[in-house]
N, C-alpha and C positions, 0 to 999 in steps of 0.2 A: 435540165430538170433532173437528172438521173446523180449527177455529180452534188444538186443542193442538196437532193435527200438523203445520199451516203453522207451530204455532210452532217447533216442531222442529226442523224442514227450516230454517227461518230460520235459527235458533243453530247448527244443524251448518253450514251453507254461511259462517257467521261464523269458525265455530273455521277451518274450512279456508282462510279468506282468508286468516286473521291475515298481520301483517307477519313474524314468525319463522319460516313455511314460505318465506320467500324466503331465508335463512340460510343452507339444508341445501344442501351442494355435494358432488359426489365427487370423491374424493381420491386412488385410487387404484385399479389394477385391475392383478388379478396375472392377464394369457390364457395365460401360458404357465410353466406352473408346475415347478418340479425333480420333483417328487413326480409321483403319479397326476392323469391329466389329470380322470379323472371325479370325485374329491374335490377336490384341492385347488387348483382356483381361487378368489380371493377379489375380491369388490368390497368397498371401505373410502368411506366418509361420513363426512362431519363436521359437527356444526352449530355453523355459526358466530354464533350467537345469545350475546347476554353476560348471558340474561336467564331465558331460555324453554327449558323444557325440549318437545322436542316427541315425539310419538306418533307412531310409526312403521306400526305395524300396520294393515293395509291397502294401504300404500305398492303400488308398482308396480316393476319392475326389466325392461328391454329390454336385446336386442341386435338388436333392429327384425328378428328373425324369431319372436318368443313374447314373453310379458310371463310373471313369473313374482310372484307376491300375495309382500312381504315379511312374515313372523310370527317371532316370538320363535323363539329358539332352545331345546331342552330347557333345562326346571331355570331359563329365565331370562327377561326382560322386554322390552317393546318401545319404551321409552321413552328417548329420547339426551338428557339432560345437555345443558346450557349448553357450549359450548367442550370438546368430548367428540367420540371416535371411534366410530362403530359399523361394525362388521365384518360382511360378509355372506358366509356361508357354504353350499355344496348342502348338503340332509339328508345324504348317506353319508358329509360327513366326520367327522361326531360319534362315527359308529362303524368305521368304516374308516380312520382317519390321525389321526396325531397332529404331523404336519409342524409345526404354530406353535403345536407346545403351550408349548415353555420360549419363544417371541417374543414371545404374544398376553401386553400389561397386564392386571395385574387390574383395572386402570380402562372399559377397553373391552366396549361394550357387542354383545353376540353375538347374529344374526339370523342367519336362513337364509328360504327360498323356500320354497311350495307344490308346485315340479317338482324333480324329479331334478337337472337340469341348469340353466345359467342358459340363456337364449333358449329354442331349438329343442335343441340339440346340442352346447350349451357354447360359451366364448369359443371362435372360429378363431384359429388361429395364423400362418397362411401368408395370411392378407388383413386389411387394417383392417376394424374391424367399429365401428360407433355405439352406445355402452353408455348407457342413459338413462336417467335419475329420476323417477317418477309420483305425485304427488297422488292419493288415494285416486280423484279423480272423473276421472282422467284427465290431468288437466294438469301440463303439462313443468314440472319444478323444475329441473332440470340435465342435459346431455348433452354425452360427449365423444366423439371418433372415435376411437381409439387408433392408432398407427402399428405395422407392424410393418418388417422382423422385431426381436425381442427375444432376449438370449441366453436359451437355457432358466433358469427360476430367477429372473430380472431384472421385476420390474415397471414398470410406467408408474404414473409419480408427478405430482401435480401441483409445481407450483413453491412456489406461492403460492396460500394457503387462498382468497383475497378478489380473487385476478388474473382471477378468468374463464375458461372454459374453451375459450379458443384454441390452439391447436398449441405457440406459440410458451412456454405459459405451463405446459409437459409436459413429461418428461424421463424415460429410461431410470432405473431404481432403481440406485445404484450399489452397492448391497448386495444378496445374495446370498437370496434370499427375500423381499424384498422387507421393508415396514416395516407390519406387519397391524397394526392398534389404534395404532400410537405417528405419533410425526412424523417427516413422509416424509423421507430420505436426500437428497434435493435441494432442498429448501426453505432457504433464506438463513438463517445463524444468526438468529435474537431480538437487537435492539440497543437498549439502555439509552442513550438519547440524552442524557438527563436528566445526566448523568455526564460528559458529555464535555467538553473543554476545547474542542476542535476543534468545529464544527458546519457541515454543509452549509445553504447560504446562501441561494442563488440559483441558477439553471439557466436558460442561455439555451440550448435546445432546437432551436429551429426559426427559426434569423438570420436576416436577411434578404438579398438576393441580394448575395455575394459577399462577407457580412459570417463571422466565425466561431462555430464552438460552442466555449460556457464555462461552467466551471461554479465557483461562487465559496464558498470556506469563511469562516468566521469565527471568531476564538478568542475567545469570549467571557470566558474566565477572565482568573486572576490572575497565571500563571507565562505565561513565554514557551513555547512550541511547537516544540522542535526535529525537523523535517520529514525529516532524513535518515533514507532506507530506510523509508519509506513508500509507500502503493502504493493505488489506484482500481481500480473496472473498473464497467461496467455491469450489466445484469442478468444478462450471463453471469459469475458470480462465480468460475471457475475460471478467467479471465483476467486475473489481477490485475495492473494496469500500473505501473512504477516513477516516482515522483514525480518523483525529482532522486537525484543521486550525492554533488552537494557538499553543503556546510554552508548550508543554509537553517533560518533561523529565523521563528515570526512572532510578534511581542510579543502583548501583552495588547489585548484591541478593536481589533487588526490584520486587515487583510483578506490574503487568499488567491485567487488568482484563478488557475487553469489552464484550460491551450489546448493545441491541436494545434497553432496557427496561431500565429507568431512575429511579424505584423504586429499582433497585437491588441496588444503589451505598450507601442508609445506612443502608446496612447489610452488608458491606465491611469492613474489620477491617481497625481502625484509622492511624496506621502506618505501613510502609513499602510496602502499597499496595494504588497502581492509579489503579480509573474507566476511564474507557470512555464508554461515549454512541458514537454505531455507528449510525447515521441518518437513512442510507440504507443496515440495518444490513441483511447479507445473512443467509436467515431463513437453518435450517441443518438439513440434514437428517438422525434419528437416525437409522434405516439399515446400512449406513452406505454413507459415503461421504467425502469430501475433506477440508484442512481448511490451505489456503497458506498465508502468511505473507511478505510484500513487503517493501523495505526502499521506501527514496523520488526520487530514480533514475531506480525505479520498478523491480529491480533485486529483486530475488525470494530470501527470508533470510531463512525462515524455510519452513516445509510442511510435513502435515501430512494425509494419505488415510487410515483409517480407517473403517471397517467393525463392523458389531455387536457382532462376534464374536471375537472382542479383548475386548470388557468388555462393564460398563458401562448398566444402565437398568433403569427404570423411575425412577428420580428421583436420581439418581447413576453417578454422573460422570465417565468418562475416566478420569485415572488419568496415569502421567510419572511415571516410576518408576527411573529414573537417569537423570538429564539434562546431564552428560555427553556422556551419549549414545544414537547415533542417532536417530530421530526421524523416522527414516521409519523400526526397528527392533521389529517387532509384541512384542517380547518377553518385549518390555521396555513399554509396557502400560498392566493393568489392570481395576478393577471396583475399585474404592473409597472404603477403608474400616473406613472410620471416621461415627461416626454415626451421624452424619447431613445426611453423603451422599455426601460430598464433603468436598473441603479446601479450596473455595476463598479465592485467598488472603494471604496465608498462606503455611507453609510445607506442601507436598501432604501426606497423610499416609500411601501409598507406598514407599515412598523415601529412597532407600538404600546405603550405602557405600559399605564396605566388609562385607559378610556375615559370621554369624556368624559358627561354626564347627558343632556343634548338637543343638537341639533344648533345651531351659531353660527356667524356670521360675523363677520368684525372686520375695519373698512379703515384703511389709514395711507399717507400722510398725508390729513386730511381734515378742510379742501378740498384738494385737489390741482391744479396748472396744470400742465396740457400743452401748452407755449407753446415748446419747443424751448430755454427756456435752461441747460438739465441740471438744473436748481435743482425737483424735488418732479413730474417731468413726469410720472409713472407712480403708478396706485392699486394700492398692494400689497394682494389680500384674502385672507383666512388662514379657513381652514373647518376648523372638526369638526363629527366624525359620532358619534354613539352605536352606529357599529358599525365592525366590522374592515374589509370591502370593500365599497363601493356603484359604481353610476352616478349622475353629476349632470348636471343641467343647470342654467346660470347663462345667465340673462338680464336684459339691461339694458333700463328703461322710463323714459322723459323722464318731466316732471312732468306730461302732460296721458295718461300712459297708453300712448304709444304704443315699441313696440320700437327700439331704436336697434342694440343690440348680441345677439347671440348668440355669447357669450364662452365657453361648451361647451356641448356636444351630446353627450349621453349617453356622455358619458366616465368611465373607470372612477377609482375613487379611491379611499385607503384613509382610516383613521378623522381624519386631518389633510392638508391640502394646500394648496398656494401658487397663485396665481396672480396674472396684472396685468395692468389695464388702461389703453391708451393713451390713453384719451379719441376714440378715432376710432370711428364707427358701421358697421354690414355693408357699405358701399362707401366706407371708405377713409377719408371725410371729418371733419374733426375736430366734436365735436357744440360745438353753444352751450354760454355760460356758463350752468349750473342745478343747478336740483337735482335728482338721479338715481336710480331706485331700483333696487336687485339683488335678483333675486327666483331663489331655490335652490329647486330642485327635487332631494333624494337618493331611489335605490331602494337600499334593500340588498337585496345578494344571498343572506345567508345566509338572513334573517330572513322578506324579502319586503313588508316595515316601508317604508311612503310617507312622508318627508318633506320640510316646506316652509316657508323662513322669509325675510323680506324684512329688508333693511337700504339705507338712504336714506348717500348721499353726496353731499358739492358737490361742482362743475366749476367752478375760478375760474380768471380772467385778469387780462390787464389790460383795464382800460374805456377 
């Protein structure tokens, strides 16, 4: 007996870790309602799970003065659907209002509380109040602070299903009752990347001092791109900024590069790559932020929401690693491994096709002389990776073993990369004629995958 019920307890404290309770976010909170204050406020949920459906019954609901047990609503269930909304409703609006009856989806799934009211005494409306999400044993799944004041009628929306629940990533509902069961009124249309001719490229977010922010397109199609009456903006997406007035085009695997800044355009390579200065360039936030691309009939082309933690660091662009893979797939962006720190203008050094099967190295020419007569004086070595982004390190060992060169240190790189060396060891001095060995060290980062492979080169001269 003693043994089933530890087993119990085990398997419940299992269901409740799962990874799909980290999914479930709120989406919305209506404190200040058009309607009766004692019916119809609502909290809205989502879970962002593309797999799990999860059980809500038991859940917890704060306004950090009462907690109030979420349970099914009359006539209905307590379990949310994969990528699905659940509406939280008090007991007396099922029988006192019918405020979201023609709004609420038939797809949305309907809860209510154990108390009369949410908290203590319902959302306040004349002070923020901290609205919070509970795991049956107590622990925080989500929590926001809501701002006020709101017009009556107006909710607080989130932005962004997957943006976290900072200030920044909230907004007044711009619809009139707000958006119970459906998708909220301020959330960035949906963008089929996959489709696009145009594609955001690269984003240098966080320059280095006195350098500029840019953010670079690409047309990967077959037709040229005629850019007039096109328009950007950040994450604020009702700022949409105008590209250019005249006739700009960009051909097929032509680059795009836009700035604020007008010194950036000649340090842009000569061909195959167009500047523009935007006038009202939307300054970016390297934390992290949004960056949408619009044709001349404002329909959203590309769009990308980006955090810090998909790469990119001062001076470090984000860079794509495939224009064929959509741009909202964390895994298709990295930090720049070119040692500028970027690639205006230019292939990104991330850019992959199919990746290779193990990792290799290859050097040319080889033997090589580093004898100053321009003739073969530099060892070009060429690396792949079996993955998208790693760190490496390369180091060089004479033939009895010992280090001569530490040619990287835990540099980032993506699944191919160049490098060369001069034949000189870590203080400068040219090494003997021999034989040398280069010994790789990659970590990837997606995978967390260690590897390591040596290849042997000569050092010749004259005798």
């Amino acid at each position: 007996m003693f043994h089933r019920s530890l087993a119990v307890v085990i398997a419940a404290a299992l269901i409740w870790a799962g990874p799909a309770l980290a999914q479930m976010v709120l989406s919305e909170i209506m404190f200040n309602p058009a309607g009766n204050e004692r019916y119809d406020e609502f909290v809205e949920l989502y879970n962002f799970s593309a797999v799990d459906t999860i059980e809500l019954e038991g859940w917890l609901l704060s306004d950090s003065s009462g907690f109030g047990r979420i349970l099914a609503a009359p006539g209905g269930g307590s379990r949310l659907a994969p990528r699905s909304y659940g509406l939280i409703l008090v007991p007396g609006y099922f029988s006192n209002s019918t405020l979201y009856a023609s709004r609420i989806p038939a797809g949305a799934l309907l809860l209510t509380i154990d108390k009369a009211q949410f908290g203590s005494y319902g959302l306040n409306n004349s002070r923020p109040e901290r609205v919070s999400l509970h795991r049956p044993d107590s622990s925080l799944a989500a929590a926001h602070a809501y701002t006020v004041p709101n017009e009556e009628g107006f909710s607080e929306e989130k932005l962004r299903l997957e943006g976290g629940d900072g200030a920044d990533n909230w907004g007044e509902s711009t619809v009139l009752h707000g958006t119970p069961g459906f998708a909220n009124s301020v959330t960035p249309e949906p963008v089929d990347s996959t489709l696009a001719l145009m594609v955001i490229n690269e984003i240098m977010a966080n320059p280095a001092a006195g350098e500029a922010e840019w953010i670079e397109c690409y047309n990967r199609g077959d037709e040229t791109v005629r850019l007039t009456g096109w328009r950007i903006s950040d994450s604020d997406t009702l700022r949409k900024r105008l590209l250019v007035r005249e006739e700009v085009t960009i051909p097929p695997q032509g680059y795009l590069v836009l700035t604020g800044e007008e010194s950036l355009l000649s340090a842009l390579p000569a061909q195959g790559c167009t500047g523009v200065v935007v006038s009202d360039w939307p300054a970016l936030n390297s934390a992290g932020d949004g960056v949408v691309l619009y044709d001349v009939l404002g329909r959203m082309i590309d769009a990308v929401w980006y955090t810090e933690e998909w790469g990119g660091d001062r001076g470090i662009s984000l860079e794509r690693l495939s224009p064929l893979v959509a741009s909202s797939v964390r895994s298709n962006w990295g930090s720049c491994a070119d040692a500028l720190g970027h690639t205006a203008g230019r292939a990104n050094s991330l850019l992959v096709g199919r990746l290779p099967a193990q990792a290799l190295i290859a050097v040319s020419p080889n033997p090589f002389s580093p004898d100053g007569d321009g003739f073969e004086d530099h060892l070009a070595i060429s690396l792949e990776l079996p993955e998208r982004t790693a760190r490496i390190n390369l180091r060089i060992f004479d033939s009895r073993g010992r280090q001569v060169r530490f040619l990287c240190n835990y540099e980032p790189s993506g699944s191919r990369k160049s490098l060369f060396w001069d034949g000189l060891d870590d203080q400068g001095l040219r090494c003997p004629i021999g034989i040398y060995i280069l010994f790789l060290e990659a970590f990837a980062e997606s995978s967390e995958a260690y590897m390591r492979i040596k290849k042997s080169c000569v050092l010749a001269g004259r005798l």
